[in-house]
N, C-alpha and C positions, 0 to 999 in steps of 0.2 A: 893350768889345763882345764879345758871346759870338761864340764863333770858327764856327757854323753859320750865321751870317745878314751875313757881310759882306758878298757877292753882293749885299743888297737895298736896293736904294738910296731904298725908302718907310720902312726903319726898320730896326730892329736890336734887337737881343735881350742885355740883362746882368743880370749878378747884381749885388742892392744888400742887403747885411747876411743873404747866407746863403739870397735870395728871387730869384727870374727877376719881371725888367719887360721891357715891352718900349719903346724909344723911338718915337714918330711922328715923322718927316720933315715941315716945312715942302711938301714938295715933295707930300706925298702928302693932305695936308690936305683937299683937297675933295673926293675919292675916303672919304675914312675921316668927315668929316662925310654925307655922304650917305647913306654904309653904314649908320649909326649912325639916321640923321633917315628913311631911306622908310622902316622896319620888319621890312629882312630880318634884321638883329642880331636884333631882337626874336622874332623866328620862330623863327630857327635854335637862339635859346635857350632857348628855350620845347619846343621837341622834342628836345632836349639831340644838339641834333649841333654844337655850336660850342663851345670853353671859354668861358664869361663870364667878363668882368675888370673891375675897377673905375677911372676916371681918377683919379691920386693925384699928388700935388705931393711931389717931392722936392730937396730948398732944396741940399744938392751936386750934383744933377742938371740944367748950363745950360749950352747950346752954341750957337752959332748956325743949326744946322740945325732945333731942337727946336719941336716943334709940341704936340705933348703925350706924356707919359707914363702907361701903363697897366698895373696888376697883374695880371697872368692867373688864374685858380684853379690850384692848383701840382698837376702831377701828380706823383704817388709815384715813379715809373720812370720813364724815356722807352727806349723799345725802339726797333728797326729792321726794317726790312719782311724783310730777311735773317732776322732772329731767329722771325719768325711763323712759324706753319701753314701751311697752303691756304684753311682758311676762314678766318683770322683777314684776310689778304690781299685775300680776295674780298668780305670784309663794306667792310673799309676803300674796295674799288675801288665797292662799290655808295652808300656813304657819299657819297663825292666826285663820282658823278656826281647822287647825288639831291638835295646843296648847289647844284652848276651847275644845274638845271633849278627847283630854288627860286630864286636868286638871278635865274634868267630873266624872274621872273615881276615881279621888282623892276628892272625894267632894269637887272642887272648880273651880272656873271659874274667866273670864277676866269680871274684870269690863269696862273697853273701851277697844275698837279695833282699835285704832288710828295708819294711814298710818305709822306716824311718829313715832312707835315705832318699827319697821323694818327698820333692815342697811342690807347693802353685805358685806360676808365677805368670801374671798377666793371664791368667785365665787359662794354662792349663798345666799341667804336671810335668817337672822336672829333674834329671837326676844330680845330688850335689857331694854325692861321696870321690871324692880322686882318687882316693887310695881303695879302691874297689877292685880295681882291677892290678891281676896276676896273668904269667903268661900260661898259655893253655899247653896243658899238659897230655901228649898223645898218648889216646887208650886210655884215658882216665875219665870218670865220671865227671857231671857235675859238682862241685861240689858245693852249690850253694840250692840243691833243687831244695831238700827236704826246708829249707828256711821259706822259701820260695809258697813251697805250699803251706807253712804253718802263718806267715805272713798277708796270703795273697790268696790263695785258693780256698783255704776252709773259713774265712771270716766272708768270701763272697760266695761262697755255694751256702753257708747258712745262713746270709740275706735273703739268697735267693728260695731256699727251699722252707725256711723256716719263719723267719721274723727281719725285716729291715734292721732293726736294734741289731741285731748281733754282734755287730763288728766292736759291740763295748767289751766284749769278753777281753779283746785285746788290753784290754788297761790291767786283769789281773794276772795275763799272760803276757810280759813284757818280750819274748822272743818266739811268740806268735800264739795261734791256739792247737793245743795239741793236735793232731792225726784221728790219733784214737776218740778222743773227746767226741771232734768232728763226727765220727762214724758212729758215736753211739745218737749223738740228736738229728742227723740225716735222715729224712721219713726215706721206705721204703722204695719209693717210686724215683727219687733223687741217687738210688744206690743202683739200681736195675742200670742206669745211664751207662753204655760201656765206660765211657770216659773217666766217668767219676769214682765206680767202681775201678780202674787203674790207680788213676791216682789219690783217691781217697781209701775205698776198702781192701784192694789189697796192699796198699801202703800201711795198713792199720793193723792188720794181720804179720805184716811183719815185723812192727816193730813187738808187736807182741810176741813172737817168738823169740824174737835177740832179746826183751827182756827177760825169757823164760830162759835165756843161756846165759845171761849175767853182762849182756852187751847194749841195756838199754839207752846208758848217755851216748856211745858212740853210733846206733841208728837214727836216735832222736835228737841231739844237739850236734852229729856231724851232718846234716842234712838229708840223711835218706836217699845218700846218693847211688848208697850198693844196692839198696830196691830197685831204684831205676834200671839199674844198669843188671842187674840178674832179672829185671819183668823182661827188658826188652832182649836179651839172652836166651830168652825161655830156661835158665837156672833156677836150682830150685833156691826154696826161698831160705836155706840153711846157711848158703854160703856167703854171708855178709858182713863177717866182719872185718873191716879194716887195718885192724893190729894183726890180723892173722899172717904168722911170717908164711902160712901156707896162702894167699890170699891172691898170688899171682897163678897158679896152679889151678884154685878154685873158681876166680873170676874171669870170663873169657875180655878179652879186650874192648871196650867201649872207643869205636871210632868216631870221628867226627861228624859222618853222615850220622851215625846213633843218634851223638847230639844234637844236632841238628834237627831231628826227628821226635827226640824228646821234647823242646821247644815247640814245634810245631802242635805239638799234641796238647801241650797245657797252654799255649796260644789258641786253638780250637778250642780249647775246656770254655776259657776264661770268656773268650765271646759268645756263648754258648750260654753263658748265664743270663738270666733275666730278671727283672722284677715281674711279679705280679700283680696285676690292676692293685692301684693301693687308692683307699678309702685312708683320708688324714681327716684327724679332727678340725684341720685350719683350713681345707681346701677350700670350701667355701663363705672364709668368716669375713670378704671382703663384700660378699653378692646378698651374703645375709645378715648384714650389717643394719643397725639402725636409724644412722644419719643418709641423705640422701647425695645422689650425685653431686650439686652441689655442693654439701658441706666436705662431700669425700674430694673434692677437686679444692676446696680452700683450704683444705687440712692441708695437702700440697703445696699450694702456694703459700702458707706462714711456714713451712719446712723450708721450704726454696729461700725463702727472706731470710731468715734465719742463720742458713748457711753461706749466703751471697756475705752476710754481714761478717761472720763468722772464717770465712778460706778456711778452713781445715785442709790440713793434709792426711789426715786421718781420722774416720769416725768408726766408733762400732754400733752398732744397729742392732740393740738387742731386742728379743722377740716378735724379729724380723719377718715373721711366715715366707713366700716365696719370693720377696725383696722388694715389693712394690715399691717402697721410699726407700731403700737403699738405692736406687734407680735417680728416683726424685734428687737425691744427693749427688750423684755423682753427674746428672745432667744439670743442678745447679751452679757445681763450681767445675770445670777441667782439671785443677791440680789434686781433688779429694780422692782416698783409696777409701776404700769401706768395708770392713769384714761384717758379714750379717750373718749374725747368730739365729738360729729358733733350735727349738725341743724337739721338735719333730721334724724326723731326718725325713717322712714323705715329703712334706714341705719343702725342707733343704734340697733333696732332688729334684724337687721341680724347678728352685730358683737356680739350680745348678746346669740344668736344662735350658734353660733362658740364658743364662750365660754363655753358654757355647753356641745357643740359633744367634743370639744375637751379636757375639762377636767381642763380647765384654770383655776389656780388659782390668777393669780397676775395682770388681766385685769379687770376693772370694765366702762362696756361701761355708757353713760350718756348723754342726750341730753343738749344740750346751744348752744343758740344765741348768738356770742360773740359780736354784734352790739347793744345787748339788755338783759346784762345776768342778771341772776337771781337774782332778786331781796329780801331785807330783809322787811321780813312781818310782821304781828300779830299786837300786843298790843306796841304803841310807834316804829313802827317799829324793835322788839327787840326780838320776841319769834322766828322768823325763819330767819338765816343769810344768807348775801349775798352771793355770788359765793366766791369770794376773799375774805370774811372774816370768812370762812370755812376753807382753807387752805396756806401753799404756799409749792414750790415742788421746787428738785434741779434743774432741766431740765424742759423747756417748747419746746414743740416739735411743730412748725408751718409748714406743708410742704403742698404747692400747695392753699394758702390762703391768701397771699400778696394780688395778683390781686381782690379775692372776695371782702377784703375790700377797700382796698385803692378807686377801680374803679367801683363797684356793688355797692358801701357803702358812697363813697365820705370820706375818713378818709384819713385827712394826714399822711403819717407816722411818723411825730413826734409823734403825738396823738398815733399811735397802738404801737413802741416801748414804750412811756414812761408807756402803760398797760401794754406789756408784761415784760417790770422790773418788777413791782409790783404783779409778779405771781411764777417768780422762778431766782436763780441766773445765771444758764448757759440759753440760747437761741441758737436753732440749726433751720435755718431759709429756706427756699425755697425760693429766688429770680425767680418769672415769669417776663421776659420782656415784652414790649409791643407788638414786632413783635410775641409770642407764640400765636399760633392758638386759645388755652383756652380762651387768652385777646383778640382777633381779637373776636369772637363769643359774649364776653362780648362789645365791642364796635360796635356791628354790631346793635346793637337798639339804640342807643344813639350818641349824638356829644362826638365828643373827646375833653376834655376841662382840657387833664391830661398831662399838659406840664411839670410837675415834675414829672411824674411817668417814671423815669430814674433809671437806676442801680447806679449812682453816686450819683444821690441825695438821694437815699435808704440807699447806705452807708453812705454819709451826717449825715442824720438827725438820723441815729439807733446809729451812734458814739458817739450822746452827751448821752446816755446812757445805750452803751454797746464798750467794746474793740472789736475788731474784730481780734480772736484770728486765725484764719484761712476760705479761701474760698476756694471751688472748683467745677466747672464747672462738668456737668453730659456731657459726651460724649454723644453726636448724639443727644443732645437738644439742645436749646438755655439757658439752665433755669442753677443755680447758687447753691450752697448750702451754707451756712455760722454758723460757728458754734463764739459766741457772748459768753462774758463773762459780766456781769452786772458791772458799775463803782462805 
């Protein structure tokens, strides 16, 4: 059993020969026939908002729970909502509610609305949970809002009102960022919003009274559904709890125009949100750059040579700013996919921007800290993987990031080659020297205490593990390029 889908008691997720299946439960059978027989599979697939999978027989695959097994279409990466943009976020949160309002139409709906059931695929967001969906239950709530908004709404309304970063909070809050949380770092101005105050502050208020009645896990990890459904009521906000054998009595009936209305309304929130003008430290480090058009145009061309030589099917492009050469890569070869990392998620939105003007399929922008990457979370540390134990790629693409770490960072470069083996076989490297202007700016707050930070002893220490299959200098820089073979 893959270690992200224990929680699901309609199925489970493993690897057979190197491939993700996913098992069917007995239990969930008539739920996943149904899905399958009224035609919302068929829709959802048909406007490519769902993975499609095939039903496949595998003769070591037999338990007594097993109802069927299914191949998914395999996606290249699996990312984390931590790891996105702002709009990467907000496309996924309009994704998820535009599946619930389709499945409405088929009497059925998403039981959870979890970040972590949306991947990218070919450039834009898709949903890959099957066992999502239950049949819809009349007069009943959502019952995946409150996930909904701890997933979806409060990591994008405090992008939007507070800090781009925010959505890291999600990695200490693996099933989303609280309500309340939310409501207390929302400025003023962000609360006044009817909308937000709906479903942020008086959602925040009420679970604060169910937990002043001893009902906190069932308003906050049952999804917040009896909020919704006692706001849009006009009930008061007492009458929410669920286990209440008076609960029929108290809560008037939630119909499906309701839901329908409900959706609509956090569909309006979500596009509602926006960034604010963002000033990134990287915006302009290609315009204010040291080398000139020329050298900035040959740098390109030894990347393009490089990767012609090279086919990769997979690079990652680490401290990629808004993907200029992860571009160069993927117009070098037609079969390369390229995940392009940078720190700064301004950045990442912008190359994620450019991805969608232009129609990209084989670019998937991603935020990491490579001083501090992403960490494996959950239960035992095992339901959500690390950076590196998510993938590895043929090419690892570092250019103009030596200096960030080695001198911003204090990292020997033993220590960042022997990371960068452990990420892909080829390495294709950017040597910055100490006399470049970049590094002069870097050493302009600090002593200089980088008596190793030499182009010899770079080649040094990257030798014990990687060949150095070829270098070449960028005319009219000072700066080096090196394309590395792993030992």
């Amino acid at each position: 059993m893959n270690n992200t889908s224990f929680r699901d008691n309609s199925g489970f997720v493993f690897k057979h020969n190197g491939e993700i299946y996913r098992q069917i439960n007995t239990v969930y059978k008539d739920e996943y026939d149904k899905f399958i027989s009224c035609g919302l599979y068929e829709e959802l697939i048909k406007k490519e908002m769902l993975i499609p999978h095939k039903e496949v027989s595998l003769p070591d695959i037999n338990n007594e729970k097993l109802y069927k097994c299914i191949k998914p279409e395999q996606i290249d990466y699996i990312s984390y909502p931590y790891e996105w943009c702002f709009s990467e976020l907000k496309e996924a949160a309009l994704l998820t509610l535009n599946i619930q309002k389709t499945a409405l139409k088929y009497n059925m709906s998403l039981k959870d609305a979890s970040a972590f059931n949306i991947q990218f695929k070919e450039g834009k967001p898709i949903f890959i949970d099957t066992l999502s969906f239950e049949t819809y239950k009349e007069n009943q709530p959502w019952i995946a809002y409150g996930q909904f908004c701890r997933h979806f709404l409060a990591p994008l309304a405090l992008m939007s009102y507070k800090d781009i970063s925010l959505n890291k909070l999600l990695i200490t809050n693996i099933d989303g960022i609280p309500i309340e949380l939310c409501c207390k770092l929302l400025p003023l101005k962000a609360k006044l919003r009817p909308i937000i105050f709906f479903h942020i502050v008086l959602h925040a208020i009420s679970i604060k009274k169910s937990e002043i009645k001893g009902h906190k896990t069932n308003m906050n990890k049952g999804g917040g559904r009896f909020f919704a459904q006692n706001r849009l009521k006009n009930t008061c906000l007492e009458n929410i709890d669920n286990e209440s054998p008076c609960q029929e009595k108290l809560n008037p009936k939630f119909s499906k125009l309701a839901m329908t209305g409900l959706i609509d309304s956090l569909e309006d929130c979500i596009k509602d949100l926006k960034l604010p003008e963002l000033k990134t430290e990287w915006g302009n480090y290609y315009t204010n750059t040291n080398y000139s058009k020329e050298a900035f145009t040959q740098k390109g061309d030894i990347i393009t040579e490089f990767i012609k030589k090279l086919r990769p099917e997979t690079v990652c492009d680490l401290g990629a700013n808004r993907g200029d050469f992860s571009r160069t890569v993927i117009n070098a070869c037609p079969q390369t996919r390229c995940l392009s990392f940078d720190i700064d998620p301004a950045a990442v939105e912008e190359n994620y921007k450019l991805v969608k003007q232009n129609r990209e399929t084989r670019i998937l922008p991603l935020t990491l800290d490579l001083t501090n990457p992403t960490p494996a979370i959950g239960f035992a540390n095992k339901e959500r993987c690390s950076f590196t134990e998510r993938f590895t790629c043929d090419t690892v693409l570092a250019l103009a990031l030596i200096h960030h770490l080695a001198i911003s960072n204090n990292l020997p470069f033993n220590n960042i080659a022997k990371y960068f083996s452990t990420i892909g076989k080829y390495l294709i490297i950017e040597f910055v020297p100490k006399d470049d202007s970049k590094v002069q700016i870097l050493l302009s707050t600090r002593e200089d205490i980088f008596q190793n930070y030499t182009e010899e002893c770079f080649e040094n220490e990257f030798s014990n593990y990687y060949t150095i299959i070829e270098k070449r200098a960028i005319t009219g820089s000072k700066r080096t390029i090196y394309l590395m073979e792993r030992r």
